[in-house]
C-alpha positions as CSV (number, residue, x, y, z in Angstrom):
1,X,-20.4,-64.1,-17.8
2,X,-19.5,-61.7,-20.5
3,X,-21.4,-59.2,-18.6
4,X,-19.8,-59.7,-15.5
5,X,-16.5,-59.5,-17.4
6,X,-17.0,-56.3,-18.6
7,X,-17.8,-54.8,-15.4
8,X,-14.8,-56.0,-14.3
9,X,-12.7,-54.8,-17.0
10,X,-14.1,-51.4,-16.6
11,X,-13.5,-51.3,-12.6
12,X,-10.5,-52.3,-13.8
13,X,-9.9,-49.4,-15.9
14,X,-11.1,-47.0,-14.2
15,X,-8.9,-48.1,-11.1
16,X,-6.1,-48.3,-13.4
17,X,-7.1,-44.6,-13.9
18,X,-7.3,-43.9,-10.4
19,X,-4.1,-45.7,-9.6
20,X,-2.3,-43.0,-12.4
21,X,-3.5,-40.0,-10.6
22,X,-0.5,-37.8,-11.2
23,X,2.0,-36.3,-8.4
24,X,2.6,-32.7,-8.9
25,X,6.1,-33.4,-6.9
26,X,7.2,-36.2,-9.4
27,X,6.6,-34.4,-12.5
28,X,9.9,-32.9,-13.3
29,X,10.7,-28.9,-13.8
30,X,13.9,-26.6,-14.5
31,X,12.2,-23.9,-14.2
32,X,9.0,-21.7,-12.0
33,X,7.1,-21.4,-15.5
34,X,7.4,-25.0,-16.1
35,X,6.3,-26.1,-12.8
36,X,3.2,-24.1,-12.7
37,X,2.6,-25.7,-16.2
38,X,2.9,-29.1,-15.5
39,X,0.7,-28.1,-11.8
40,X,-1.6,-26.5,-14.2
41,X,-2.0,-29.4,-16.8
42,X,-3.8,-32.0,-14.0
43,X,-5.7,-28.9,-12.9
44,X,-3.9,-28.7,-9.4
45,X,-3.5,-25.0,-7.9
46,X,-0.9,-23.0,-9.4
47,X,-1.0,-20.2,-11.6
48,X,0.9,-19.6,-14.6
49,X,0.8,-15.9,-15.1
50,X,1.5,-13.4,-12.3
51,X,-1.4,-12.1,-10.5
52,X,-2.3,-8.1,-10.0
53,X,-1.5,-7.0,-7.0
54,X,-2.2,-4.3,-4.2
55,X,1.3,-3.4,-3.3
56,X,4.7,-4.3,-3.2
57,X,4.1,-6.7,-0.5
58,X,1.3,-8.1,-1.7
59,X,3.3,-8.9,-4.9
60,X,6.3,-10.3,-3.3
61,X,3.8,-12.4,-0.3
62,X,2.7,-15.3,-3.2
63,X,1.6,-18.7,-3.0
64,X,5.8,-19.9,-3.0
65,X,6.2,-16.9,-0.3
66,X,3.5,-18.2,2.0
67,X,3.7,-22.2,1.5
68,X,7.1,-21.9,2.7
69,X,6.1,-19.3,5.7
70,X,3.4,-22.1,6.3
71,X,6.5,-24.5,6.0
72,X,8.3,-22.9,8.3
73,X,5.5,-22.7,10.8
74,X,5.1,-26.3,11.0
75,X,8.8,-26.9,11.4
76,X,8.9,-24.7,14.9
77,X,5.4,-26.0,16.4
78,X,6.4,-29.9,15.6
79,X,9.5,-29.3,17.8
80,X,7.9,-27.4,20.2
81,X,5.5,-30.0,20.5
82,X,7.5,-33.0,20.8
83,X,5.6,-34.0,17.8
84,X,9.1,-34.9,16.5
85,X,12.6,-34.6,17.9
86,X,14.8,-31.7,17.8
87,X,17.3,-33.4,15.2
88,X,14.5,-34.2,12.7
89,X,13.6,-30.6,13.1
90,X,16.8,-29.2,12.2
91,X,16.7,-31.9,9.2
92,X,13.5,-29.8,8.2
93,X,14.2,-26.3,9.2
94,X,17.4,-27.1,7.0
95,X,16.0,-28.3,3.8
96,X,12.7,-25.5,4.1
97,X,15.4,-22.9,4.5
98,X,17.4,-23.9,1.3
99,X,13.6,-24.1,-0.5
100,X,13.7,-20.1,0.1
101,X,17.2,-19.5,-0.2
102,X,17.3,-21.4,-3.4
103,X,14.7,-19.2,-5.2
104,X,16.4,-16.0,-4.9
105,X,19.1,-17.1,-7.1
106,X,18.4,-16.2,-11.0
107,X,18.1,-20.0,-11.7
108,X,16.2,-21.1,-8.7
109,X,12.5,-22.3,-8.6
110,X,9.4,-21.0,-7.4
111,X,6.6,-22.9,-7.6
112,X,2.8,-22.6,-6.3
113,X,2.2,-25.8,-5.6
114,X,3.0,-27.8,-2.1
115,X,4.5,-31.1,-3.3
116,X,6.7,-29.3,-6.2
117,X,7.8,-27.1,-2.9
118,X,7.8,-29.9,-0.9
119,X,10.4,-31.7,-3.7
120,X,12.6,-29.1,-3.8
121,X,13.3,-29.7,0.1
122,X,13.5,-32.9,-0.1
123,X,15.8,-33.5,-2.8
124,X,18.4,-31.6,-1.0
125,X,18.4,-33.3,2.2
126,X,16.0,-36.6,2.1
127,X,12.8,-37.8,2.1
128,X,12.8,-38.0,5.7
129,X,12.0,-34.6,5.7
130,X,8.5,-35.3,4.7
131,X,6.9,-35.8,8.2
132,X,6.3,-31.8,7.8
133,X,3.3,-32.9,6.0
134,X,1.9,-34.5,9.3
135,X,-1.7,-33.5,9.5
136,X,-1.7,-31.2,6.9
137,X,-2.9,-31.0,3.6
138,X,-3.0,-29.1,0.4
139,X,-6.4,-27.9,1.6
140,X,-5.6,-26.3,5.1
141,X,-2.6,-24.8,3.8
142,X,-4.1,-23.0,1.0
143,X,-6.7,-22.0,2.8
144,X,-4.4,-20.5,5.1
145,X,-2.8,-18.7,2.6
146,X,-6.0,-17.5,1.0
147,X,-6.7,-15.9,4.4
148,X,-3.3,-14.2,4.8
149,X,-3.8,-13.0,0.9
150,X,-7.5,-11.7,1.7
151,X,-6.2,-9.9,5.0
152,X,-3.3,-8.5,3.5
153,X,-5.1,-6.8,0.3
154,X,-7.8,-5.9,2.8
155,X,-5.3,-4.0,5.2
156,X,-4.0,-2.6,1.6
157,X,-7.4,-1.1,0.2
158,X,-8.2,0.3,3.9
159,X,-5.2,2.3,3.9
160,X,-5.8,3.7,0.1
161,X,-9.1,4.5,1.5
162,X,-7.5,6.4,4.2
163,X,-5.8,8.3,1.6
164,X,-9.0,9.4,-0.4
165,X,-10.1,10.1,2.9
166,X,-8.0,12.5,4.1
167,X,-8.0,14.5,0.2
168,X,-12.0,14.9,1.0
169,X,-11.3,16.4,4.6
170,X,-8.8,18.8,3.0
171,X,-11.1,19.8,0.0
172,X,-13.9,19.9,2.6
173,X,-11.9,22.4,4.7
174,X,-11.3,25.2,1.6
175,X,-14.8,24.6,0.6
176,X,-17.0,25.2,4.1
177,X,-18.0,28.2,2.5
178,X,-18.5,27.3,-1.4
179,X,-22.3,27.5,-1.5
180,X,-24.0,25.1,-4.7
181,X,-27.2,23.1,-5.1
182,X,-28.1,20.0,-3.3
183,X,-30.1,17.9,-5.7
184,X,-33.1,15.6,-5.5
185,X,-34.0,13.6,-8.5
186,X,-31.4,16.1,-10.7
187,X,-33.2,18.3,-10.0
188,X,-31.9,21.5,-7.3
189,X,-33.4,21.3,-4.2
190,X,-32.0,23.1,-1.6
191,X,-28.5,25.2,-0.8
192,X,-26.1,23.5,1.1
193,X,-21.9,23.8,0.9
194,X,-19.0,22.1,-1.5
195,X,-17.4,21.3,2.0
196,X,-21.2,19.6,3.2
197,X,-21.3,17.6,0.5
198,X,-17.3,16.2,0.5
199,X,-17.9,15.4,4.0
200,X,-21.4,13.3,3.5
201,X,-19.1,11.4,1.2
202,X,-15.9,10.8,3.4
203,X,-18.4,9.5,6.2
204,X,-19.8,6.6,3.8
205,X,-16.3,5.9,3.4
206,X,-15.1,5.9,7.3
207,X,-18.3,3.7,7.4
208,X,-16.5,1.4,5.3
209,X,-13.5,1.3,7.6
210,X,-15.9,0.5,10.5
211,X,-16.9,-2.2,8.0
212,X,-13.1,-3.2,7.4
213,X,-12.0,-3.7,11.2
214,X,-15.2,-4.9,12.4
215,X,-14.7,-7.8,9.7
216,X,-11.2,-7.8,10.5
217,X,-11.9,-10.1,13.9
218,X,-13.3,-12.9,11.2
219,X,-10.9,-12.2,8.8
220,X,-7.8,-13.1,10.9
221,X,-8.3,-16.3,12.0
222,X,-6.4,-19.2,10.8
223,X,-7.7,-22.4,8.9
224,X,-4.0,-24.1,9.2
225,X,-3.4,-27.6,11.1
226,X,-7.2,-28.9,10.1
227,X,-5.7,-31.3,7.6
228,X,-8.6,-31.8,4.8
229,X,-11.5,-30.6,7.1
230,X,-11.6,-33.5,10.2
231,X,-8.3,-33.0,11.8
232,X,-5.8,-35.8,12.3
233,X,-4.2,-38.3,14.7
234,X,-1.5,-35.5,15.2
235,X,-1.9,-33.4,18.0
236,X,-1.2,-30.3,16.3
237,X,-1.2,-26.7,18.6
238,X,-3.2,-25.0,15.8
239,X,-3.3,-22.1,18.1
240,X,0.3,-21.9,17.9
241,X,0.5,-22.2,14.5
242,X,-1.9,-19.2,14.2
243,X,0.0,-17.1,16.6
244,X,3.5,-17.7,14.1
245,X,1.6,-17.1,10.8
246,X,0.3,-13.6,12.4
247,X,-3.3,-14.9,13.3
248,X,-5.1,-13.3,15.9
249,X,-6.8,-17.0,16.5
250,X,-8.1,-20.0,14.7
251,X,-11.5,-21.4,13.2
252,X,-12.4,-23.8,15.3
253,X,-14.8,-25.9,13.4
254,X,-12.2,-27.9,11.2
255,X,-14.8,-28.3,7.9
256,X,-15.8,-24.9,8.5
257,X,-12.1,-23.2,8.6
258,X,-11.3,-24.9,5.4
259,X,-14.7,-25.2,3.6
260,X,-17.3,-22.9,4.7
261,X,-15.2,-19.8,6.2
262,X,-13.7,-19.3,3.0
263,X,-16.5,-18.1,1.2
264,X,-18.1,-16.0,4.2
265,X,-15.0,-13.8,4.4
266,X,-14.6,-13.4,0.4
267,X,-18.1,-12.4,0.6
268,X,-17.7,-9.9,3.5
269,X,-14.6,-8.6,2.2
270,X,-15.8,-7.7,-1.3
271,X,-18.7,-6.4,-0.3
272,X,-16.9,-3.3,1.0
273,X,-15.3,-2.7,-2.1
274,X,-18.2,-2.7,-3.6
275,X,-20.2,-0.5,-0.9
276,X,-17.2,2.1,-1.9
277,X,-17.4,1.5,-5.5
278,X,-21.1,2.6,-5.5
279,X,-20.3,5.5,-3.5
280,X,-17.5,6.4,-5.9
281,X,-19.7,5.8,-8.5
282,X,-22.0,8.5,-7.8
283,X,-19.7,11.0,-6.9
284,X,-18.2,10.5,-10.1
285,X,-21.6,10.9,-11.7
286,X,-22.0,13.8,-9.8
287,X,-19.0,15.7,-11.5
288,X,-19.8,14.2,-14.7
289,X,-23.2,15.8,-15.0
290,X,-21.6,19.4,-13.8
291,X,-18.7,18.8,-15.8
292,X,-21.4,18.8,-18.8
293,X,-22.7,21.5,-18.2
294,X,-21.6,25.0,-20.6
295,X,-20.0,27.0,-17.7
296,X,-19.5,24.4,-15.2
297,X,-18.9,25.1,-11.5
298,X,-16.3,22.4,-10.7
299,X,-13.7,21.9,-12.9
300,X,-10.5,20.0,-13.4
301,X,-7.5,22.4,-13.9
302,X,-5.5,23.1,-17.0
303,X,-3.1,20.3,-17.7
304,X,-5.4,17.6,-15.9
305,X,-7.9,16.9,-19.2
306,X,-7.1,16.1,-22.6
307,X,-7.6,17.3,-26.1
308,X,-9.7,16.3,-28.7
309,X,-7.9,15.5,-31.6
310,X,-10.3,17.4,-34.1
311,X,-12.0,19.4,-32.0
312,X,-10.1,22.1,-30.1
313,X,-12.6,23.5,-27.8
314,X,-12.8,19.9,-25.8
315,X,-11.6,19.6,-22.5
316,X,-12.0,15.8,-22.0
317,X,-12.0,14.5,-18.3
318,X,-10.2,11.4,-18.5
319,X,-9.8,11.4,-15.0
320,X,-13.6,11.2,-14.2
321,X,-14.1,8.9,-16.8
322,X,-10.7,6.3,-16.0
323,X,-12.5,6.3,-11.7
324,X,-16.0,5.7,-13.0
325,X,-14.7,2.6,-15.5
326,X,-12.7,1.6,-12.1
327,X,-15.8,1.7,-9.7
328,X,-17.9,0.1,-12.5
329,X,-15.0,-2.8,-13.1
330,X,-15.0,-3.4,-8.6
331,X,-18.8,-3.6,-8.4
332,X,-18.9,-6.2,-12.0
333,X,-16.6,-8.1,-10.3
334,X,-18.0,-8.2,-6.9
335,X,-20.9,-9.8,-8.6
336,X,-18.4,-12.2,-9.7
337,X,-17.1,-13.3,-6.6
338,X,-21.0,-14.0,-5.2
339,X,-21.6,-15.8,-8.4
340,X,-19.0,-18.3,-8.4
341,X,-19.3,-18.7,-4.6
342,X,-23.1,-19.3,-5.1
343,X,-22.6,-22.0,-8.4
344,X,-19.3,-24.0,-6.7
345,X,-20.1,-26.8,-4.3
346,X,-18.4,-27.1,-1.3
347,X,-14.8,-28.5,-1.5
348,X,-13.8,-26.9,-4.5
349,X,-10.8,-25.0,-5.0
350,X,-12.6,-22.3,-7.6
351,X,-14.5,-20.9,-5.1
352,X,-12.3,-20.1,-2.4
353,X,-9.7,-17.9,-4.7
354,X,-12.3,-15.8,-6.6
355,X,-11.2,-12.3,-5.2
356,X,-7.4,-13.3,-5.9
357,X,-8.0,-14.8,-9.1
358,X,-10.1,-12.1,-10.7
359,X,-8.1,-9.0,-8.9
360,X,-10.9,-7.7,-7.3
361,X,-8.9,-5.6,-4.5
362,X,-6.3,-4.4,-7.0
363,X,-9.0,-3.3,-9.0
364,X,-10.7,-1.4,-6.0
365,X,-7.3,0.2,-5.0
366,X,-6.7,1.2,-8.6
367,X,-10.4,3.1,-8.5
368,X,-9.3,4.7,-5.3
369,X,-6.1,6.1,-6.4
370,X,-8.0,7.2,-10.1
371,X,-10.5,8.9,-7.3
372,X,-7.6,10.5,-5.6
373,X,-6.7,12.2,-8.8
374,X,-9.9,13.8,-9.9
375,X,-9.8,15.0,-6.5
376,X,-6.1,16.5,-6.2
377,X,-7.3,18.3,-9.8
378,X,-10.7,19.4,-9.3
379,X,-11.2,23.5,-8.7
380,X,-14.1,24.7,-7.4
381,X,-15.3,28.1,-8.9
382,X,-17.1,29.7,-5.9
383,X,-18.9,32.2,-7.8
384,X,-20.0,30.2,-10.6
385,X,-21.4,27.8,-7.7
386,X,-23.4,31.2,-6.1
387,X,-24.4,31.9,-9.4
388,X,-25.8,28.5,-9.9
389,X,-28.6,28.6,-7.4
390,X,-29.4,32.5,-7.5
391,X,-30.5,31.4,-11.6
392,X,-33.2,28.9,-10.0
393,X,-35.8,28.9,-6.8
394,X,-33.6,26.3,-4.4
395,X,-34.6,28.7,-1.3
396,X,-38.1,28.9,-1.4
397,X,-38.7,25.6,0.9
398,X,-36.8,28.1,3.5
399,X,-39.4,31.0,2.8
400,X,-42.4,28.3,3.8
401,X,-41.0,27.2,6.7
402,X,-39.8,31.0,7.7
403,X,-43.7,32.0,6.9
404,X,-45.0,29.5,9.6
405,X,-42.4,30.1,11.9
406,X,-42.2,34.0,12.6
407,X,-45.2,34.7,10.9
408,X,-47.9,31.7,11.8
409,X,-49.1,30.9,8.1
410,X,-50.2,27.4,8.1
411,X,-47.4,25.6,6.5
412,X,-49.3,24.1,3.8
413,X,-50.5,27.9,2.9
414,X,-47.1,29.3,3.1
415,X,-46.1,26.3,0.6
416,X,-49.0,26.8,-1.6
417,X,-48.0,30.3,-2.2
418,X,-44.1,29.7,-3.0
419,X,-45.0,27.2,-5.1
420,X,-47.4,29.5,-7.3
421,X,-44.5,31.5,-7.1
422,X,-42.0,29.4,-8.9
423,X,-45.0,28.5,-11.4
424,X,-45.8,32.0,-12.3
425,X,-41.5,32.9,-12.2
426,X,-39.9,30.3,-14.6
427,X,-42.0,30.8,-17.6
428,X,-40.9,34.5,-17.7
429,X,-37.0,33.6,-16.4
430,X,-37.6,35.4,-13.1
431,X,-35.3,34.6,-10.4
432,X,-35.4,35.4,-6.7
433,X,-33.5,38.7,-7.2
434,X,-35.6,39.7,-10.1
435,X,-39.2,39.1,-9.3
436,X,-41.0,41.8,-9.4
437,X,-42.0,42.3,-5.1
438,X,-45.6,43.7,-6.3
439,X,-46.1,40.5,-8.2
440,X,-45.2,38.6,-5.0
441,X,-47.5,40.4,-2.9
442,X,-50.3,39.7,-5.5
443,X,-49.4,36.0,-5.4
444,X,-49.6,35.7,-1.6
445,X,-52.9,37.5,-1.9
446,X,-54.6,35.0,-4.4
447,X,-53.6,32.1,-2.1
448,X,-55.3,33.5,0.9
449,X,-58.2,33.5,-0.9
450,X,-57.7,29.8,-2.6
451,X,-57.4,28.7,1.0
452,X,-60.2,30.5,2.5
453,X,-57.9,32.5,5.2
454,X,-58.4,36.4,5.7
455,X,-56.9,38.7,4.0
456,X,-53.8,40.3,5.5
457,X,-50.6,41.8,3.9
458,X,-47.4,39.6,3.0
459,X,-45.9,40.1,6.1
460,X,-42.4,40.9,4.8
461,X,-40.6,44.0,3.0
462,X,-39.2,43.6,0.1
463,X,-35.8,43.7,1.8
464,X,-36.2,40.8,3.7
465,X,-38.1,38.7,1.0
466,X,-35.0,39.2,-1.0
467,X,-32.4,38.5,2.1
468,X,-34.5,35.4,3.2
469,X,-34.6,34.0,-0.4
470,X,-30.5,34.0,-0.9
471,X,-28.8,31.2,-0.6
472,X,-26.0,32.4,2.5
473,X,-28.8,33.3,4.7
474,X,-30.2,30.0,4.4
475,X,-27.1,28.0,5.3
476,X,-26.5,30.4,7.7
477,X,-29.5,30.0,9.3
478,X,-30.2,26.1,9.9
479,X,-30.3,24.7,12.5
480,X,-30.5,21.2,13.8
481,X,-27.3,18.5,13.8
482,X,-25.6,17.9,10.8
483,X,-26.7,20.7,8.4
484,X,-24.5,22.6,6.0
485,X,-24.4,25.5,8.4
486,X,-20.5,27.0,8.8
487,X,-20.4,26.2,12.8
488,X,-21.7,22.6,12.3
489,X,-19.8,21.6,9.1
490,X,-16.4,23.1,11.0
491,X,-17.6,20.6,14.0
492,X,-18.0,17.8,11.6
493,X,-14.8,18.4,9.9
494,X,-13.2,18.5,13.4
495,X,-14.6,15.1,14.2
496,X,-14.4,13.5,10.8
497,X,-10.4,14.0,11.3
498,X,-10.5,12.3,14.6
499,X,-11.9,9.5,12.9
500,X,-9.6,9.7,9.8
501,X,-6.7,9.6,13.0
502,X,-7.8,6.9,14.6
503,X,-8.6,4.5,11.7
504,X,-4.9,5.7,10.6
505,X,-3.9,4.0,14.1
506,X,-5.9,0.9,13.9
507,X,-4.4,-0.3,10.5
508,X,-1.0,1.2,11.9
509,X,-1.6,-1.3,15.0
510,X,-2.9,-4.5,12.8
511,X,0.5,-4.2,10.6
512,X,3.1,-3.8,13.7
513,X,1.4,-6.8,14.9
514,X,2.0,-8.9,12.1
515,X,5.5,-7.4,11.4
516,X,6.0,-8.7,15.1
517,X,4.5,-12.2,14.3
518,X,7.2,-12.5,11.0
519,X,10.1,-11.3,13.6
520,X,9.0,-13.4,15.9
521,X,8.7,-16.9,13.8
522,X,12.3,-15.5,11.7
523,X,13.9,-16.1,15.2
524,X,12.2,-19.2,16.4
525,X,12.9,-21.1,13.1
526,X,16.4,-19.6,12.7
527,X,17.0,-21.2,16.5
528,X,16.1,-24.5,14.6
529,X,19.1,-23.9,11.6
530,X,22.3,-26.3,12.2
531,X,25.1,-23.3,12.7
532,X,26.9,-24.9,9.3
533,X,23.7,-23.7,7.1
534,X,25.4,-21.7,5.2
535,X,25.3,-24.2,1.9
């Protein structure tokens, strides 16, 4: 009997417990700060500090901003629907509108969370104004608003890419012509162009955008009349609600649009600041390493580095340093975000924020606009660049292929000679220009012979060893798609722009279309506001 007692005085207990489950919208505030507190206390959703943003709109679209866009929403599809009368619409239009109106004064409130929102409406004009929450439920709604956040800051960091974009395309076009080493393993490999290189790099970056709007058609759809995950007895027109809140359709599966969807698009959308990152990354590693470098081909112009504060010779580049901190900070957090989405179990509010919460895309636009500054800063010193590869053998690969070509020695020959020819060169600090022609002749000789092929004279003058070994007449004499030749990088550039325009419309398109879905649920709720609503 005493056992049985105890059980029941701990059931009793712990539904005592149960039974004093706090109510976010009956703990009393005065102020925004103390309402997230007191949200933040029980451990419901609501932050206390303001989040980093991606622009000005981001910043001002919050979790208030939205709950009450999401308010307003619901107020126009229940009429619409019959759901509930005209006059208990206007009853709700009415008290969501003074929830908005209320905030903008310097006393008024603006909490995160839905019942603290959902008190302020109903203290000015009754509890009847409740039935809003028909079918709804903290967990649809900020789902929905963790879409129209993750949408929002993606449509943000395409268009800063769009900007780095276009500063690559216009450093690309003064810089068809700058020849410098393309490098395998840091080590130089073969001529190609400043311009070849910038637009290798802005294509990984359109690739992105194709990443972005591809994404775009799972990013836009809209968790919101799902209630916790199985739907309700309320015949809500989710599609309707979707087409108000700017949604270009809605996830069907209702545990999928508030439990499962959530993470795929955090993932998805992350992942492309992170495939930029990377690429930033090693571009910034790139200039780095030249940057090191005594007498430097690319530099950053006067006024753009700063001094040592001992040592006056220094020329620190801050700016190459701040972008790769930035690209290093995205792709850490990126990690983050697969992390917490892989160690959360489903149903948990953690998971679902991550990118928000840690500031992943106003991270990743803040390494974009560091990027854009090395770039608007960085000169290119053409004849350093020239002077760069003429110092080392980066054309001989040319002269092997150019030997089996015009003059039918086996490749592998015509490869086993230049290389003998670097071998013998570097030791003495022969270049190209300065190798003795007798000593090449001799060299091409001795691997006849290693080969066991007759004997025949190197079956070019010294002229045209000397032409076919510079750098221009290399790049000027590719062929094949693609290469860093001046006709095909001036056709790349062409088309590269024509992408850069169309992406430019695309994002153009995606935010007249939700400017048109905030006019166009601005009117239908204002048709719902009693003409004396000016209190």
């Amino acid at each position: 009997m005493k056992y049985l007692a105890c059980i029941a005085g701990t059931v009793g207990v712990l539904i005592a417990s149960n039974a004093l489950a706090a109510d976010t919208g009956q703990l009393p505030c005065k102020t925004t700060q103390e309402c997230n507190e007191n949200a933040a206390k029980i451990g419901a959703n609501a932050p206390s500090d303001a989040l980093p943003s991606t622009s000005k709109t981001d910043a001002a679209e919050d979790q208030f901003y939205w709950l009450n866009k999401i308010n307003k929403a619901s107020t126009v599809m229940l009429v619409e629907e019959d759901i509930f009368p005209k006059d208990v619409g206007q009853l709700i239009a009415k008290g969501v509108d003074y929830t908005i109106r209320q905030a903008q004064q310097p006393d008024g409130k603006r909490p995160s969370d839905v019942l603290q929102i959902e008190k302020i409406m109903t203290d000015k004009v009754g509890e009847e104004a409740s039935v809003i929450h028909a079918g709804r439920s903290r967990q649809d709604m900020y789902a929905t608003y963790r879409a129209a956040k993750l949408r929002n800051q993606t449509l943000d960091f395409a268009e800063a890419l769009l900007g780095l974009r276009a500063r690559l395309l216009a450093k690309a076009a003064s810089n068809l012509d700058a020849l410098m080493p393309g490098y395998t393993n840091g080590v130089q490999a073969v001529p190609i162009t400043y311009g070849h290189y910038l637009l290798a790099y802005e294509e990984s970056f359109q690739r992105d955008q194709q990443r972005i709007s591809d994404a775009w058609g799972r990013l836009n759809l809209s968790p919101m009349g799902v209630g916790v995950m199985s739907d309700s007895i309320w015949p809500l027109n989710r599609t309707r609600l979707a087409q108000l809140l700017g949604f270009d359709g809605i996830v069907e599966n209702s545990m999928d649009a508030n439990q499962v969807i959530p993470f795929d698009n955090q993932l998805e959308a992350t992942a492309i600041a992170n495939s930029a990152a990377i690429r930033i990354g090693v571009m910034m590693q790139d200039l780095h390493t030249q940057y090191a470098e005594v007498r430097p081909w690319l530099l950053l112009q006067e006024g753009s580095t700063y001094t040592s504060s001992s040592m006056p010779q220094k020329r620190n580049p801050g700016l190459i340093m701040q972008a790769r901190i930035a690209a290093s900070d995205v792709v850490g957090l990126s990690g983050a975000v697969s992390i917490r989405a892989h160690n959360v179990m489903s149903g948990m509010v953690d998971s679902k924020s991550q990118s928000e919460d840690i500031g992943l895309f106003p991270r990743a636009i803040k390494m974009v606009s560091a990027t854009d500054r090395v770039f608007d800063a960085i000169v290119v010193n053409k004849a350093r660049a020239r002077e760069e590869l003429e110092s080392d053998w980066t054309s001989t690969m040319n002269l092997a292929e150019l030997l089996l070509q015009a003059h039918q020695i086996p490749f592998r020959v015509g490869h086993g000679f230049a290389s003998q020819m670097v071998s013998y060169a570097r030791p003495l600090d022969l270049t190209p220009k300065t190798i003795p022609f007798s000593e090449v002749t001799d060299l091409f000789a001795k691997t006849l012979a290693k080969f066991n092929m007759p004997a025949r004279p190197f079956p070019m003058s010294e002229a045209e060893f000397r032409e076919v070994m510079s750098p221009e007449w290399i790049v000027t004499h590719t062929k094949g798609v693609g290469g860093p030749q001046p006709d095909e990088t001036a056709r790349m550039l062409k088309q590269a722009q024509q992408r850069l325009d169309a992406d430019k419309a695309w994002l153009a398109a995606q935010r007249d279309k939700l400017a048109k879905a905030d006019a166009a649920l601005d009117q239908s709720f204002a048709a719902l506001l009693p003409k004396d609503n000016a209190q």
